[in-house]
DRENPAVO-143924 format. One line per field, with one value per residue (C-alpha): residue number from 1; x, z, y. Coordinates in pm, 1 decimal. Example, Ala and Ser with C-alpha at 12.3 -4.5 7.8 and 13.67 -1.06 7.14 Angstrom:
// residues 2
i	1 / 2
c1	1230.0 / 1367.0
c3	780.0 / 714.0
c2	-450.0 / -106.0
//
This chain:
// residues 118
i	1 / 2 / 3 / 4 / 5 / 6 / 7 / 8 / 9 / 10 / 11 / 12 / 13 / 14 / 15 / 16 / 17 / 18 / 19 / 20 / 21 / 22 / 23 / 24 / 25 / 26 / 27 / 28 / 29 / 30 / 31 / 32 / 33 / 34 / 35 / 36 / 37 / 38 / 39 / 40 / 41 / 42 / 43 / 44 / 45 / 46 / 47 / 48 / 49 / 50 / 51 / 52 / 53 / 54 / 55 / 56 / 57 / 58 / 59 / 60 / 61 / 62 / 63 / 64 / 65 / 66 / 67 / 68 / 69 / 70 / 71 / 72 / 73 / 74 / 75 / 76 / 77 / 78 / 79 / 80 / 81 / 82 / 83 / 84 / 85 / 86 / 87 / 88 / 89 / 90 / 91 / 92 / 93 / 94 / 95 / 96 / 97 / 98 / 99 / 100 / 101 / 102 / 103 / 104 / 105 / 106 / 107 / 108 / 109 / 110 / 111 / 112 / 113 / 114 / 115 / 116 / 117 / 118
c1	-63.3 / -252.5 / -510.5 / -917.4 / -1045.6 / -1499.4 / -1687.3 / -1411.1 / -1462.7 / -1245.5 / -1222.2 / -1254.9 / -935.3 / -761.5 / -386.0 / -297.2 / 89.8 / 202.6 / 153.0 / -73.5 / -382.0 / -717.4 / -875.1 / -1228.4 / -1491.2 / -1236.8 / -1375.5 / -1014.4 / -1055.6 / -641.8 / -352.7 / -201.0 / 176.7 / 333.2 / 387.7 / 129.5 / -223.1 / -506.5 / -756.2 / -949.8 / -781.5 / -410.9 / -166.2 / 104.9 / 362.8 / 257.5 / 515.9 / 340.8 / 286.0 / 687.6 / 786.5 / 567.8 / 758.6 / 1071.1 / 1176.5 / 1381.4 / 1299.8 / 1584.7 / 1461.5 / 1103.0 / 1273.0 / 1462.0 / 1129.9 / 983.8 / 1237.2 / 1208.4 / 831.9 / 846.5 / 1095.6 / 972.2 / 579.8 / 528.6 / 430.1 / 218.2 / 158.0 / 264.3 / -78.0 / -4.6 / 375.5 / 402.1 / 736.9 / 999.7 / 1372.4 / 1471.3 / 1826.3 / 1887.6 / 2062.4 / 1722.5 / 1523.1 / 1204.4 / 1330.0 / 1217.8 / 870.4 / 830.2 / 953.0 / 687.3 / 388.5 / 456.5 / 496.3 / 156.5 / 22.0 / 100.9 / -39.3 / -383.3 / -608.2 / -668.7 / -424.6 / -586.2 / -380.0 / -213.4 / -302.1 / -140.4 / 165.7 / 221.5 / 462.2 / 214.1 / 6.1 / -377.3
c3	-2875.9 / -2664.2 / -2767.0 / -2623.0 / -2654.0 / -2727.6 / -2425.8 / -2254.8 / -2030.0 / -1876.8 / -1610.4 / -1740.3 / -1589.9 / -1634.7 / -1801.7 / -2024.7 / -2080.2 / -2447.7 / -2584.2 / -2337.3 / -2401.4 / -2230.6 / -2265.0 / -2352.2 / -2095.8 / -1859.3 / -1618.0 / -1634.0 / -1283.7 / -1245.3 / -1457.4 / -1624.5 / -1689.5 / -2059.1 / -2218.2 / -2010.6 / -2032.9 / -1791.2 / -1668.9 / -1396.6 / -1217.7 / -1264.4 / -1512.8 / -1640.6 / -1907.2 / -2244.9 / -2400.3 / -2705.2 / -2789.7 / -2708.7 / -2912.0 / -3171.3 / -3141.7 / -3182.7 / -2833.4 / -2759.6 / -2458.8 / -2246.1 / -2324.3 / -2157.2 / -1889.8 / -1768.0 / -1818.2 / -1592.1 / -1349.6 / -1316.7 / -1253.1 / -1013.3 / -812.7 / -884.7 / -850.4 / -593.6 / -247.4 / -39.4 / -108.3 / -503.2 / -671.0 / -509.0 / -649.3 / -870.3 / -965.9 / -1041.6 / -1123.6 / -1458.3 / -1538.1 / -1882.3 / -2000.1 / -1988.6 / -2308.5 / -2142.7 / -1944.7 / -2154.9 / -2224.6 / -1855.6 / -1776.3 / -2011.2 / -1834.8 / -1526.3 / -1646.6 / -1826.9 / -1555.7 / -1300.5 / -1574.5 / -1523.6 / -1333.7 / -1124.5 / -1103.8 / -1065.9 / -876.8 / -1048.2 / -1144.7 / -946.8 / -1137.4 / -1128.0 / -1300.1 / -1320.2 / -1631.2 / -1562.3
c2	724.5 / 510.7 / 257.7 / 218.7 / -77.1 / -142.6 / -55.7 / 77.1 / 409.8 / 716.3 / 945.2 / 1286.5 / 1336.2 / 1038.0 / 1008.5 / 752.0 / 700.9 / 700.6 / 272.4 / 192.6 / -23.0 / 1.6 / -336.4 / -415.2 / -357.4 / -122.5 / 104.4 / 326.8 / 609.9 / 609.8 / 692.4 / 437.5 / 424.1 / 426.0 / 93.0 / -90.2 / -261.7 / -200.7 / -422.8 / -481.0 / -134.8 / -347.5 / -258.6 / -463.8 / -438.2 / -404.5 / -703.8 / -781.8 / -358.4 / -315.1 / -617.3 / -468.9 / -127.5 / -284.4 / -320.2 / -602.9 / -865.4 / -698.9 / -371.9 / -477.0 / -648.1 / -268.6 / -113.5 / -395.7 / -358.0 / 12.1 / 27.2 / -287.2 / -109.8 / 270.9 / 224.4 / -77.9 / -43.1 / 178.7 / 498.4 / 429.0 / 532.8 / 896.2 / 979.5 / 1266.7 / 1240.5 / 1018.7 / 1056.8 / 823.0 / 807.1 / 952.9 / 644.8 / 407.7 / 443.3 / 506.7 / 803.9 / 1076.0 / 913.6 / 868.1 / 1200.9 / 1366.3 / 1129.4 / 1278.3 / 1601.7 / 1588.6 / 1411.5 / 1715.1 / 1991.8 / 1814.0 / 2009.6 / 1701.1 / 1444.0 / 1062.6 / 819.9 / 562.0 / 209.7 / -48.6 / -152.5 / -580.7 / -792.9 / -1079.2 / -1056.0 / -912.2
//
């Protein structure tokens, strides 16, 4: 599951990707990709949570990658699907996000993904 920090508040429609953390204070109006933290409408990758998981440095560093390339850009907070090889340990995880994410009856854009910490 995810976690919520104190004071911390959600769109009524809002999806929140399996490990994720809301931090304290966070106004949260987009999705928000698994394994990441959200603050200030940014999300970046969760390390600390994955290392906690048992996911290796290299393992965060794919995951990294993949969003970096998959969710940068224009037009990023409005995809609804994305392909994940099989082979990446994230892919069914990811898979199921956007699958939830399209059952919602309204689907929020996502959070702006960045590689440099919030």
């Amino acid at each position: 599951g995810a976690k919520v920090a104190n004071s911390s508040s959600l769109h009524q429609f809002t999806t929140i990707g399996t490990c994720s953390f809301i931090a304290m204070g966070t106004a949260c109006r987009h999705d928000v990709l698994p394994y990441c933290v959200l603050l200030n409408e940014r999300c970046t990758l969760d390390r600390v949570g994955l290392f906690k998981s048992g996911k290796s440095s290299m393992e965060a560093d794919h995951l990294d990658a993949f969003y970096a390339e998959a969710f940068s850009g224009t037009g990023a907070a409005y995809r609804r699907q994305v392909e994940v090889p099989s082979c990446y340990w994230f892919a069914e995880e990811v898979t199921r996000f956007f699958r939830l994410r399209e059952s919602m009856r309204d689907c929020r854009p996502l959070a702006t993904y960045s590689r440099d910490a919030c």
